[in-house]
Backbone as CSV, one residue per row, in Angstrom:
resi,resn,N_x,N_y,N_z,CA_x,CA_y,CA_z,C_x,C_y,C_z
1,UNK,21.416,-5.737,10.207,21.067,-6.737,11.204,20.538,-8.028,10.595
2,UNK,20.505,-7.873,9.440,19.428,-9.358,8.939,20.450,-10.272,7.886
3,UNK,22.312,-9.835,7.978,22.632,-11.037,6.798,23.781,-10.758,8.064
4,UNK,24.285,-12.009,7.619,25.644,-12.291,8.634,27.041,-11.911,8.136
5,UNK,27.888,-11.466,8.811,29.440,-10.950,8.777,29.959,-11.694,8.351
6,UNK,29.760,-13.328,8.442,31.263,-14.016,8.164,30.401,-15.288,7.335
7,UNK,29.322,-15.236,6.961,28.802,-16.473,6.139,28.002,-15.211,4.547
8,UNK,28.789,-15.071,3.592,28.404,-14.414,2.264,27.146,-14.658,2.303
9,UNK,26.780,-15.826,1.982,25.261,-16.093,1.410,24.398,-16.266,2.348
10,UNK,24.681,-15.684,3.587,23.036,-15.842,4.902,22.785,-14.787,5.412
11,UNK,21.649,-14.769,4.918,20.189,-13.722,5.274,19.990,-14.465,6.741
12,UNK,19.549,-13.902,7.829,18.905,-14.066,8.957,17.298,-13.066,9.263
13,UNK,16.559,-13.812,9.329,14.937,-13.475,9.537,14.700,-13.229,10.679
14,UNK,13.838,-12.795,11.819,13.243,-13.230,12.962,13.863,-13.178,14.124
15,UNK,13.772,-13.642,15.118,14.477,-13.428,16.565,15.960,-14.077,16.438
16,UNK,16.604,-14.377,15.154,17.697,-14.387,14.974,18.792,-13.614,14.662
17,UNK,17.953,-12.454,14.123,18.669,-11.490,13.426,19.665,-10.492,14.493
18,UNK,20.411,-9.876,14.603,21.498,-8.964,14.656,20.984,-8.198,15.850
19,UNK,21.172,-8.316,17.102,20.600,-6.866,17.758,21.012,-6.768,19.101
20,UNK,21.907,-5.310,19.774,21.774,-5.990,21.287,20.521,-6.344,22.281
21,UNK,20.664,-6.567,23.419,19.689,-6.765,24.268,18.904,-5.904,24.410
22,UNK,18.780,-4.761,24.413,18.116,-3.445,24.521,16.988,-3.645,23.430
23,UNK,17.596,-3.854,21.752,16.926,-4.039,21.065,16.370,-5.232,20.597
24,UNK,16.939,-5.792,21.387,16.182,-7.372,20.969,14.580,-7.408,21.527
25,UNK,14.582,-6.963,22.646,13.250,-6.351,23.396,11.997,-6.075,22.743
26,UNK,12.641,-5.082,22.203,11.871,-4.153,21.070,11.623,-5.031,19.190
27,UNK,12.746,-5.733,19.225,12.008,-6.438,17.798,11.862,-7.966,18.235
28,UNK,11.335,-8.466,18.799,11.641,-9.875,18.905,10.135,-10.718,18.232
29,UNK,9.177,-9.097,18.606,7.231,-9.531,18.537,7.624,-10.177,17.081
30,UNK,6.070,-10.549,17.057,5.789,-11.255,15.559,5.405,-10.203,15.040
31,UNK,4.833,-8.502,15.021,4.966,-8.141,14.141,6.035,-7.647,13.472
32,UNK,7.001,-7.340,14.239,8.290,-6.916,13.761,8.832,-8.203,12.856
33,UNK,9.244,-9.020,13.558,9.666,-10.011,12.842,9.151,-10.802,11.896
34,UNK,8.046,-10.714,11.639,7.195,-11.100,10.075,7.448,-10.034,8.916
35,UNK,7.875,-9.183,9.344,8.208,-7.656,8.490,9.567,-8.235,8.040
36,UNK,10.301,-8.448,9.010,11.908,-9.009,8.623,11.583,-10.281,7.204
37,UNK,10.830,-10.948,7.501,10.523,-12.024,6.299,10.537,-11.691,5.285
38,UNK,9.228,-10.612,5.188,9.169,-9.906,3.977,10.412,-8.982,3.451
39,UNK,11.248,-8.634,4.128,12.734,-8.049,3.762,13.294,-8.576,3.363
40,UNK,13.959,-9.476,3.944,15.047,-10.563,3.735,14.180,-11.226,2.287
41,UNK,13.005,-11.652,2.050,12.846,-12.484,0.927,12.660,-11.408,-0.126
42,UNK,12.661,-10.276,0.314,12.723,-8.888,-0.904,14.402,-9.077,-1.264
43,UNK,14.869,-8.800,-0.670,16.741,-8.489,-0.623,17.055,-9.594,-1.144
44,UNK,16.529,-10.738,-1.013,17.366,-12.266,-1.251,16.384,-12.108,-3.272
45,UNK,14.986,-11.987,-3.766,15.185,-11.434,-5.118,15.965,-10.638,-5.649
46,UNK,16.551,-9.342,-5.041,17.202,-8.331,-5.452,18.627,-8.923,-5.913
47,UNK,19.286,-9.945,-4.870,20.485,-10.292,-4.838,20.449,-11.431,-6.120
48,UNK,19.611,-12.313,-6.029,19.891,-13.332,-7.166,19.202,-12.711,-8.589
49,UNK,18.954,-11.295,-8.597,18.425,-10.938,-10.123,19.521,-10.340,-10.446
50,UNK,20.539,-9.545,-9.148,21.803,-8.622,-9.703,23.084,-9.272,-9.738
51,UNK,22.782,-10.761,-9.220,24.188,-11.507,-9.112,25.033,-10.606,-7.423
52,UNK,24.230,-10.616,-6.270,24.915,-10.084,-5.577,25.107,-10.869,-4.090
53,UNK,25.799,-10.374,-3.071,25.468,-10.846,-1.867,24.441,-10.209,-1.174
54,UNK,24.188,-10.785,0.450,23.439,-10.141,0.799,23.822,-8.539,1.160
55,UNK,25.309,-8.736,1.458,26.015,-7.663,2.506,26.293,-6.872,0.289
56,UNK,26.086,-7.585,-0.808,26.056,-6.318,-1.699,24.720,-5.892,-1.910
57,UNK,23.848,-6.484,-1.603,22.355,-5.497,-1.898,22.522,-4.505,-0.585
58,UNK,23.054,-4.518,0.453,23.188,-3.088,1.287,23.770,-2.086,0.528
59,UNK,24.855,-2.879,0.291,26.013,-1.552,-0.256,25.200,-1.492,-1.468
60,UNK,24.525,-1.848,-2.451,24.614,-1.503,-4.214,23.126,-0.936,-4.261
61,UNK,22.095,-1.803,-3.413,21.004,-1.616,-4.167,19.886,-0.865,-2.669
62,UNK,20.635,-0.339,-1.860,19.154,-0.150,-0.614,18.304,0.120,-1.080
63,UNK,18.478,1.408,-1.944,17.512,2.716,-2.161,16.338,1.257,-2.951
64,UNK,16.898,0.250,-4.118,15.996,-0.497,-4.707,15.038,-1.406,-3.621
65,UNK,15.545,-1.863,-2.801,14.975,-2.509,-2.018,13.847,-1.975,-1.043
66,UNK,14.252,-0.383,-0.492,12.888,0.183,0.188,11.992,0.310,-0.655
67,UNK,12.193,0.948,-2.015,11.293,1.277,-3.221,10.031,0.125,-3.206
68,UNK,10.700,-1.358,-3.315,9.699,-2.139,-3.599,9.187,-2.593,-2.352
69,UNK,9.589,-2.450,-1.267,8.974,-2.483,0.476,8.021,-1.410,0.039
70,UNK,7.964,-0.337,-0.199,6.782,0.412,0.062,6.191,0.539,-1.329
71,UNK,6.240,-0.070,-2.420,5.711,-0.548,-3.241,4.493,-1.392,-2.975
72,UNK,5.197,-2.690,-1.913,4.487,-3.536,-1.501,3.717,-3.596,-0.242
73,UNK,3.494,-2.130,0.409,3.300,-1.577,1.240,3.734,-1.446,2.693
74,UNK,4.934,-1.853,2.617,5.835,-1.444,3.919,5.972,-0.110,4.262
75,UNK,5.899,0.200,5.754,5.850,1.537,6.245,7.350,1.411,6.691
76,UNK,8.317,2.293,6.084,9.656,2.607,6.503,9.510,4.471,6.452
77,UNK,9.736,4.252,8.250,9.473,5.868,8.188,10.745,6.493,7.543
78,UNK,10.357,7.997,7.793,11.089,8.645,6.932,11.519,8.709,5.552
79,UNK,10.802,7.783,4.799,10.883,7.318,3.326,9.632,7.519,2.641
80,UNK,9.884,7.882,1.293,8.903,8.277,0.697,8.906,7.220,-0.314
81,UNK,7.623,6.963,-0.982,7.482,5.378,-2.088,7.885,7.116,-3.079
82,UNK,8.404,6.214,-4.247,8.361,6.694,-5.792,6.938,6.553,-6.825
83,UNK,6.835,7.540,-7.176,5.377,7.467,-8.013,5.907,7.661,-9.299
84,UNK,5.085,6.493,-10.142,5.157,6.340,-11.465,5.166,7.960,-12.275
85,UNK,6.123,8.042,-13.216,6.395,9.159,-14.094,4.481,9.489,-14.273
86,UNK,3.885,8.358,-15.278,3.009,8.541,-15.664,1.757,9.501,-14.599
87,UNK,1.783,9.014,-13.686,0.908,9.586,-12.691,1.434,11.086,-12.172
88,UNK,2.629,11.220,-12.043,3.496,12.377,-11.474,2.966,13.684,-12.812
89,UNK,3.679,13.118,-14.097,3.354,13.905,-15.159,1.779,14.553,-15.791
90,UNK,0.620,13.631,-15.291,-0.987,13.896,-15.216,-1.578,14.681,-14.518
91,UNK,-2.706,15.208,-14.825,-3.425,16.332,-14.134,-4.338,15.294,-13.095
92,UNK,-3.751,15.383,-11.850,-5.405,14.585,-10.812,-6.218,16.008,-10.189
93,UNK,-7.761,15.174,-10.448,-8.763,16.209,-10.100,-9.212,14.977,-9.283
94,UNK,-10.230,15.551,-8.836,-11.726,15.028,-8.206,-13.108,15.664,-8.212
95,UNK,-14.126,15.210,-8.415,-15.310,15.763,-8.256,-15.862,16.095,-6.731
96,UNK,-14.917,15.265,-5.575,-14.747,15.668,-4.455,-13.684,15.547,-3.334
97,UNK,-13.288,16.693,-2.473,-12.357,16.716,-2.058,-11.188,16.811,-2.809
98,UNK,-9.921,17.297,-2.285,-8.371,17.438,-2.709,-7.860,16.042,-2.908
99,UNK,-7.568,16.093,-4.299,-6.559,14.383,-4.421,-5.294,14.370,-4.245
100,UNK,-4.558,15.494,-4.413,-3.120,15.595,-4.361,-2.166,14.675,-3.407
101,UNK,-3.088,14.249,-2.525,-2.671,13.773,-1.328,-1.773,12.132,-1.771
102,UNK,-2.931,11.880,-3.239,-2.583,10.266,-3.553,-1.318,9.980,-4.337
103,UNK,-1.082,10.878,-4.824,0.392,10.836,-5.194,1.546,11.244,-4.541
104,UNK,1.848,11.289,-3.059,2.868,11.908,-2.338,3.763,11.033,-1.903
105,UNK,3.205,9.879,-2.385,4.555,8.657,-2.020,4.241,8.256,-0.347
106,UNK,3.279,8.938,0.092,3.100,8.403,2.161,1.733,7.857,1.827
107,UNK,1.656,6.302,2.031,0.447,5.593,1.785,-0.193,5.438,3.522
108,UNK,-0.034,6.477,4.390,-0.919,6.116,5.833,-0.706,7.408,6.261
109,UNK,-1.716,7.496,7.038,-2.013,8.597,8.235,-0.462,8.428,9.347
110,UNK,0.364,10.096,8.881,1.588,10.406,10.096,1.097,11.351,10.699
111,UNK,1.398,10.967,12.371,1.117,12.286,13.152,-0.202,13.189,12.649
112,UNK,-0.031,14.675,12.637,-1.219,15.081,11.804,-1.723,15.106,10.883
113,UNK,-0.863,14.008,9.940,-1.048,14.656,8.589,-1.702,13.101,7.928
114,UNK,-2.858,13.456,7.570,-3.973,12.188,6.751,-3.037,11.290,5.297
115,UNK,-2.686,12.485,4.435,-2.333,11.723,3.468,-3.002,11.067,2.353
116,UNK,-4.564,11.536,2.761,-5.647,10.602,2.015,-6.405,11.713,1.354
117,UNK,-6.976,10.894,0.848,-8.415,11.382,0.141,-9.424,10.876,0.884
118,UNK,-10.706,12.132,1.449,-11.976,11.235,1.440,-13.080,12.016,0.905
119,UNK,-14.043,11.383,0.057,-15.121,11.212,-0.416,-16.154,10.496,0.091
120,UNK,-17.536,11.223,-0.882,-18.804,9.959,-0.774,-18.580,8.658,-1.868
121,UNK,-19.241,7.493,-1.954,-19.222,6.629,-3.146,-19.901,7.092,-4.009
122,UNK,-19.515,7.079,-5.404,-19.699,7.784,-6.158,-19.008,8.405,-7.054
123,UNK,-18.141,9.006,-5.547,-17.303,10.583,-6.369,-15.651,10.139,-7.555
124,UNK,-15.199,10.568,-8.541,-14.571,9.965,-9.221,-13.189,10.762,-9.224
125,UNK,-12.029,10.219,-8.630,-10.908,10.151,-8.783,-10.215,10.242,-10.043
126,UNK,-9.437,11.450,-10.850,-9.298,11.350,-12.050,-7.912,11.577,-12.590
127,UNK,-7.135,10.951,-13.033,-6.012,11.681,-13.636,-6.132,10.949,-15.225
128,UNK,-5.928,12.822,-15.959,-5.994,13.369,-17.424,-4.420,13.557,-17.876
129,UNK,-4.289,12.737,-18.911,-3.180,12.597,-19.597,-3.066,13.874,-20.691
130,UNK,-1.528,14.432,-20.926,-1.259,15.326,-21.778,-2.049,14.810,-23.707
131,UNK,-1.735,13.827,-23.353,-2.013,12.983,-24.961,-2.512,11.203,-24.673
132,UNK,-2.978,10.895,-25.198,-3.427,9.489,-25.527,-1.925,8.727,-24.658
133,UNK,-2.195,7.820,-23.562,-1.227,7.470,-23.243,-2.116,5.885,-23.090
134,UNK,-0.703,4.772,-22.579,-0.697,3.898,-22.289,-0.781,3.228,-21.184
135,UNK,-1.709,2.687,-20.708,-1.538,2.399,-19.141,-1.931,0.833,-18.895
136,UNK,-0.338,0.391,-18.276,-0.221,-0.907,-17.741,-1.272,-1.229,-16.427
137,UNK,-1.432,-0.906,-15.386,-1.986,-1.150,-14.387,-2.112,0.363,-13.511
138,UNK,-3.130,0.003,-12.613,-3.185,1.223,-11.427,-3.393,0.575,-10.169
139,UNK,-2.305,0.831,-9.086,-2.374,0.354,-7.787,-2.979,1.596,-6.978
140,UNK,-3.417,0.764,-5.736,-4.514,1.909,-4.950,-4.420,1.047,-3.560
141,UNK,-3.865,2.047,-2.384,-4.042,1.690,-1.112,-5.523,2.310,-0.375
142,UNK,-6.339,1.214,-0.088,-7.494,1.832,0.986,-7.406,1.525,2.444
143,UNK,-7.989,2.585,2.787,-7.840,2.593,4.944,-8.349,1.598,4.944
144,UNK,-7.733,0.691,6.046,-7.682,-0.320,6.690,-7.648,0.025,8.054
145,UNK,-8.019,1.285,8.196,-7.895,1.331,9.818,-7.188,0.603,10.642
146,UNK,-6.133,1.152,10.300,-4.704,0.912,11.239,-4.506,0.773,12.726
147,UNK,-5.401,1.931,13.149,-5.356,2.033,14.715,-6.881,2.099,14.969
148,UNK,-7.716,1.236,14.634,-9.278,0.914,14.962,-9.243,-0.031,16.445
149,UNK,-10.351,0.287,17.249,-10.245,-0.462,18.891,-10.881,-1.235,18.649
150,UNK,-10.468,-2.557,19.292,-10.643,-3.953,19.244,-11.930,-3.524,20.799
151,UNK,-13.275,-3.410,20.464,-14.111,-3.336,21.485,-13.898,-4.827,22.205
152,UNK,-13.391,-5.765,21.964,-13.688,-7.111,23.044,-12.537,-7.009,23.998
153,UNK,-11.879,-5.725,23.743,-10.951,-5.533,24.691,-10.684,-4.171,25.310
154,UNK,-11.522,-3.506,24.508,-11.241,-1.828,24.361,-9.339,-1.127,24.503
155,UNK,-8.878,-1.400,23.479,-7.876,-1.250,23.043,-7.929,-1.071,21.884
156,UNK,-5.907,-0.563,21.732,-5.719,-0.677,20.009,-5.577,-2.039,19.660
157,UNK,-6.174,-2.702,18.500,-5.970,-4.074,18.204,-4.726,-4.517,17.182
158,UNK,-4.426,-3.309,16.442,-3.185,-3.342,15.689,-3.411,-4.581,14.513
159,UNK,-4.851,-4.385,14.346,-5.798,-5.385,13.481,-4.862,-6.617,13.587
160,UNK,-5.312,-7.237,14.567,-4.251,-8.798,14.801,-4.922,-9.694,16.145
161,UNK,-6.152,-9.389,16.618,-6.732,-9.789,17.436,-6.111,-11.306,17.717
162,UNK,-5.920,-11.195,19.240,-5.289,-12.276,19.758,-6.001,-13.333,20.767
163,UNK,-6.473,-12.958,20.893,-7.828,-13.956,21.833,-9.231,-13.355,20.968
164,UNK,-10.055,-14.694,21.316,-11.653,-14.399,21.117,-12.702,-14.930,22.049
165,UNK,-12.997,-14.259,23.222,-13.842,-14.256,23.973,-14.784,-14.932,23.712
166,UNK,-15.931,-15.556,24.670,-16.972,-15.628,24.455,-18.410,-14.584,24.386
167,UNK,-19.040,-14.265,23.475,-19.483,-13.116,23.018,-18.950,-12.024,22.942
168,UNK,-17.741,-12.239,22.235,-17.434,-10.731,21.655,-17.682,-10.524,20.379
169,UNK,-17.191,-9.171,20.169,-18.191,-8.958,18.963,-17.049,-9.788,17.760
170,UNK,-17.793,-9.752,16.823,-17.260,-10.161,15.209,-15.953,-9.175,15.432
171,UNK,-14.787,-10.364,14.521,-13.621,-9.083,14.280,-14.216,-9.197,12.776
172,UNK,-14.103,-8.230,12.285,-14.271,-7.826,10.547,-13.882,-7.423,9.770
173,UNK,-14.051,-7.374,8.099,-13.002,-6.545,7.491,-13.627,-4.708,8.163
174,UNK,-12.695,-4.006,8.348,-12.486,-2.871,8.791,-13.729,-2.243,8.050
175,UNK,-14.571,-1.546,8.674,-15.836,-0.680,7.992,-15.060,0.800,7.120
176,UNK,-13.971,1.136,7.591,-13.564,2.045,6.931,-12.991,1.246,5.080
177,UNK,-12.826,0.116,5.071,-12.210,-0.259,3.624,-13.190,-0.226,2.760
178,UNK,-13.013,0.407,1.612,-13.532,0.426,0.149,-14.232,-1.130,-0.615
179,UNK,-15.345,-1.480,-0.174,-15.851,-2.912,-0.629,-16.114,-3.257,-2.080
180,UNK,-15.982,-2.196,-2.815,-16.550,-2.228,-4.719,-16.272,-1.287,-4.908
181,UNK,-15.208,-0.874,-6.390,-14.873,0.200,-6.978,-14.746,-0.550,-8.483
182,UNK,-14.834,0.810,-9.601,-14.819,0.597,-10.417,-13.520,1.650,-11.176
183,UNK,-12.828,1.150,-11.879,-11.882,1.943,-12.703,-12.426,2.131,-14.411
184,UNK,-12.732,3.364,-14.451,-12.933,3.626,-15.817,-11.948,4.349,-17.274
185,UNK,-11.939,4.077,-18.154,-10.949,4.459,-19.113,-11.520,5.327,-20.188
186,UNK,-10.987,6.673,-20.837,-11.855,8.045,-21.780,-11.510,7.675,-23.180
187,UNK,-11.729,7.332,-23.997,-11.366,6.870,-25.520,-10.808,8.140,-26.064
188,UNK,-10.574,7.892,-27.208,-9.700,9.127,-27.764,-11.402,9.876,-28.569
189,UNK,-12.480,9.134,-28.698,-13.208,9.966,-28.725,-14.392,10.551,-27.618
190,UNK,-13.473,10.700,-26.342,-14.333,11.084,-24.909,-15.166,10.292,-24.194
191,UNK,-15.404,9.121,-25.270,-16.517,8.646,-24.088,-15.794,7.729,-23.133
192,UNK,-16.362,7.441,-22.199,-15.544,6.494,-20.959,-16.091,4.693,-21.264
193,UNK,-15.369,3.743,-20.377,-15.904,2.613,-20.583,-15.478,2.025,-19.355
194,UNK,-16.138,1.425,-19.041,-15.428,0.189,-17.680,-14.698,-0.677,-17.867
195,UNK,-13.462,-0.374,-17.258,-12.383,-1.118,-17.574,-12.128,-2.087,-16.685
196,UNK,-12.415,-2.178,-15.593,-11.872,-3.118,-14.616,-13.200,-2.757,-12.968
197,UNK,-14.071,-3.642,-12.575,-14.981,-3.904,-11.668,-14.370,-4.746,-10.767
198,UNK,-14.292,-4.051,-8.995,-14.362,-5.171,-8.264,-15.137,-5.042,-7.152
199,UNK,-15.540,-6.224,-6.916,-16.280,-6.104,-5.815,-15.562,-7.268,-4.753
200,UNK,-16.606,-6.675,-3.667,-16.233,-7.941,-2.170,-14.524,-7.467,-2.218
201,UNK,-13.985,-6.322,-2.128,-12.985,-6.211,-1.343,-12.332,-5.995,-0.196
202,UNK,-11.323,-6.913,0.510,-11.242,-6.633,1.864,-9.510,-6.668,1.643
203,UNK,-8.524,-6.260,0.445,-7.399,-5.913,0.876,-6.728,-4.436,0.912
204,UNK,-6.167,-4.318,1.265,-5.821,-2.456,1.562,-5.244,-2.031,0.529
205,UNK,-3.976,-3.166,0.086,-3.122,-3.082,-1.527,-4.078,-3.727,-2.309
206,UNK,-4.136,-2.726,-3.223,-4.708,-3.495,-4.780,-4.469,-2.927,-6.035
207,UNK,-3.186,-4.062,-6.825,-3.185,-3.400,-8.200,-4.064,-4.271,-9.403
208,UNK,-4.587,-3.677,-10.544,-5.464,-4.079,-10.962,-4.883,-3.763,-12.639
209,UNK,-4.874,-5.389,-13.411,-3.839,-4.992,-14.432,-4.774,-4.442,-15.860
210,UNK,-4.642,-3.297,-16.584,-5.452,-2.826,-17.441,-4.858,-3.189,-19.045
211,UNK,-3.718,-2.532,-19.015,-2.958,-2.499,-20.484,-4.042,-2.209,-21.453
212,UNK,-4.832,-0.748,-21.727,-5.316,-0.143,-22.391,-4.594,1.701,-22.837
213,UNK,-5.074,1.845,-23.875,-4.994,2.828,-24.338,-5.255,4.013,-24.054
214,UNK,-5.446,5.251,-22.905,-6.361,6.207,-22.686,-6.146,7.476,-22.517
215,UNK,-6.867,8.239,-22.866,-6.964,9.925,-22.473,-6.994,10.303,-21.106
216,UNK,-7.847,9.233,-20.514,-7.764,9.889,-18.765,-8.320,8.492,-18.019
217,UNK,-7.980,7.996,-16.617,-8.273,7.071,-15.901,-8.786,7.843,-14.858
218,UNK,-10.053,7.055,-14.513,-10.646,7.281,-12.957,-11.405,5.903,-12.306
219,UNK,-11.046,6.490,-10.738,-11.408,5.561,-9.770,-12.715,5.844,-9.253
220,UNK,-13.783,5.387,-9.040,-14.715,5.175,-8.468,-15.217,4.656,-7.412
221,UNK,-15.073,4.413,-6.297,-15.507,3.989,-5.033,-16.952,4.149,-4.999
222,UNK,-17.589,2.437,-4.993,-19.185,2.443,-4.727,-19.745,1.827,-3.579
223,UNK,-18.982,1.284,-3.010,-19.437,0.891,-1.552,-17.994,0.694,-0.353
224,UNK,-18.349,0.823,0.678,-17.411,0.308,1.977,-17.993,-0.555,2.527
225,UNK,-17.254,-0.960,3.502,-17.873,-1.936,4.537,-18.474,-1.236,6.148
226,UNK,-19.201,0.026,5.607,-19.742,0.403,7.049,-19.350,1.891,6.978
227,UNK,-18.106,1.909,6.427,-18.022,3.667,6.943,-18.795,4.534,5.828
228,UNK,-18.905,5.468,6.251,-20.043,7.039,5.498,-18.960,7.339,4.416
229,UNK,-17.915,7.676,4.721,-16.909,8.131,3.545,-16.269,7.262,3.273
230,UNK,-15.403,7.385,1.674,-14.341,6.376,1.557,-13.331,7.201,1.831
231,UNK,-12.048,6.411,1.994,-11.009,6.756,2.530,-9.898,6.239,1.617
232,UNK,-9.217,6.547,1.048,-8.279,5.908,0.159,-6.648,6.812,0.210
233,UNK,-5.289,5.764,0.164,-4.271,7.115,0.582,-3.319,6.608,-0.274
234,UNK,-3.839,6.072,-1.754,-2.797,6.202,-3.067,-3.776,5.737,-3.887
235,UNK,-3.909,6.679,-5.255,-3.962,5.665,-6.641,-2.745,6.045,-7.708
236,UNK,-2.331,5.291,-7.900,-1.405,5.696,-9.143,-2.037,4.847,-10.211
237,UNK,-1.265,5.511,-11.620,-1.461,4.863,-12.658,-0.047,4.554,-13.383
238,UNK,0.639,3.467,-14.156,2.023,3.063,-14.592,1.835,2.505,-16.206
């Protein structure tokens, strides 16, 4: 629906794109169609790095193109993100709660199933390498409370608040997101070091670039913005 039949080189974005009436209905909102942006300007890199059209990144490259949509945190149901060898091949523990959850390639809460990790701040997220390995960066999705109620309306707000009343409350970063974490790195002679500190965070995606040497990486979560537990539903390491 988003490149045209009879013009090679046009991508179509937005309430332009491809659809009958039935479905035009259904995608026409701005959130749908801000999603299309981010597609089309994914597909339109894909095409000028492989030398292709738009109608050949369908045919040659899909599977590449969802990869880096939910890389970049696009929810395409029924699709699972790819997790770095490095992380797949490592032992993840925790000092609390089951982590397994962060490597499954589903970065949000489906139906019943969480997908996450939660902990107190504090508790340390760990994956232990077979041998001294190399690690470029580690990306990490935190709850953003997806479906949190917009009290100035008592609804779902679909975090996108559209009017602001007079005395309603503050919209905010989400009390469930992770506000300061720390990533630490194990030397080849055990001891750990701080590799990377952040604080004042309010985005849900965050990769954080290391390019160190290590025996084992862990995540640390030391504060949120309000909630009791942290909530986090990927860390990988690459």
């Amino acid at each position: 629906t988003l490149y045209s039949r009879n013009i090679k080189n046009l991508f179509c974005a937005g309430r332009c794109h491809s659809a009958t009436h039935s479905a035009m209905s259904a995608t026409r909102v701005m959130g749908t169609t801000s999603i299309m942006g981010q597609v089309v300007g994914t597909a339109a890199a894909i095409a000028v790095a492989n030398e292709l059209s738009p109608r050949g990144v369908y045919e040659k490259k899909i599977s590449d193109l969802k990869q880096q949509l939910m890389e970049d945190d696009c929810y395409l149901p029924w699709n699972a993100r790819s997790v770095p060898e490095l992380s797949l091949n490592a032992e993840i523990s925790s000092t609390e709660g089951e982590a397994e959850n962060l490597r499954n390639g589903i970065d949000r809460p489906i139906g019943e199933e969480d997908n996450g990790w939660q902990g107190k701040t504090g508790a340390a997220i760990t994956y232990t390498f077979k041998s001294q390995a190399a690690v470029k960066s580690a990306r990490i999705v935190f709850d953003s409370d997806l479906n949190r109620i917009d009290t100035a309306t008592n609804h779902n707000a679909k975090n996108m608040r559209y009017r602001y009343d007079l005395g309603a409350t503050k919209w905010c970063v989400p009390a469930t997101m992770v506000k300061s974490f720390r990533i630490e790195a194990q030397k080849s002679d055990g001891t750990w070091d701080i590799v990377s500190k952040v604080e004042n965070n309010y985005q849900r995606l965050v990769t954080v670039d290391l390019n160190i040497e290590a025996k084992a990486i862990r995540l640390i979560p030391e504060s949120t913005w309000g909630a009791e537990q942290c909530h986090i539903f990927a860390f990988d390491v690459r």
